[in-house]
C-alpha positions in Angstrom: -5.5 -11.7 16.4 -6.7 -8.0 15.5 -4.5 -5.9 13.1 -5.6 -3.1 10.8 -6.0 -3.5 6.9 -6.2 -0.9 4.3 -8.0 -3.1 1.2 -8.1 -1.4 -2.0 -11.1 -0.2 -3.5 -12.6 -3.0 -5.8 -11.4 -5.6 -3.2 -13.6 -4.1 -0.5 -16.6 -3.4 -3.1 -16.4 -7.1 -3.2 -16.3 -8.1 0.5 -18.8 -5.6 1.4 -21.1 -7.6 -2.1 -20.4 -10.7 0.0 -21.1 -9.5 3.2 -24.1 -8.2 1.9 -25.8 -11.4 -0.3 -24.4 -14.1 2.6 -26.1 -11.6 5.4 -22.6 -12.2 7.7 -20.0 -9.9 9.6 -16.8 -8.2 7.9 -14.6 -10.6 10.1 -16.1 -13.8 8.9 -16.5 -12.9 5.3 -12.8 -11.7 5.4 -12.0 -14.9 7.0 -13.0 -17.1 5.3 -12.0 -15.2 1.6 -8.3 -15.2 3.4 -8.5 -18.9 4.2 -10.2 -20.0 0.1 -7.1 -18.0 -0.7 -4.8 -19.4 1.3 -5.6 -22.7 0.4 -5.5 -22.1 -3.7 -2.4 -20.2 -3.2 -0.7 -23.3 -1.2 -2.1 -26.0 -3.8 -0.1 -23.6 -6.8 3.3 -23.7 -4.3 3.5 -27.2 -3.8 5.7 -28.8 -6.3 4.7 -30.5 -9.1 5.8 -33.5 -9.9 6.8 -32.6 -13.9 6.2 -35.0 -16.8 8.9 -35.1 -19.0 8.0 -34.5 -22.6 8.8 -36.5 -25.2 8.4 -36.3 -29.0 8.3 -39.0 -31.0 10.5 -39.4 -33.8 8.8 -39.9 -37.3 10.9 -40.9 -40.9 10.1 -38.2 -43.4 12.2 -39.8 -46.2 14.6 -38.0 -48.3 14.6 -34.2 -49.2 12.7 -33.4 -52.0 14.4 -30.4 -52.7 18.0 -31.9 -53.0 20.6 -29.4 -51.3 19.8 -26.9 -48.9 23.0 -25.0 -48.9 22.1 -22.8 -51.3 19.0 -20.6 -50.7 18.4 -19.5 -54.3 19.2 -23.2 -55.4 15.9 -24.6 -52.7 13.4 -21.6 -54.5 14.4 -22.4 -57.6 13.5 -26.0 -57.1 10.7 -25.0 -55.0 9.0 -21.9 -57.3 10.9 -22.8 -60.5 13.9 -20.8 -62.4 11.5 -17.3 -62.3 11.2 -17.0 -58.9 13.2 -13.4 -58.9 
């Protein structure tokens, strides 16, 4: 198939780099970077089969603070009565 591309800038620094240090054409070093991207892209599409996760439940006894309804009631317990 022949088409025309326009590559961006730092994309064709780096195949003309790669064309250069493997000594091969633009068509097979633009191949083959199409097809290693082809086939990483297609492994990231294919559905994952998806582990449910699960948390185990742990006892953490009783409250140490006593009631939580009221804020000022948890710092006091927490920080004593001159926590204002």
């Amino acid at each position: 198939m022949r088409t025309t591309l326009t590559l961006d800038q730092d994309v064709a620094l780096g195949i003309d780099r790669l064309r250069q240090r493997e000594s091969r054409s633009l068509r097979e070093v633009v191949n083959r970077v199409l097809r290693e991207g082809l086939k990483r892209l297609e492994i990231r599409s294919e559905p994952q089969q998806q582990v449910p996760f699960r948390t185990q439940t742990v006892s953490l006894g009783r409250c140490l603070v006593g009631d939580l309804t009221s804020v000022s009631e948890a710092l006091a317990t927490a920080e004593g009565e001159d926590f204002k």
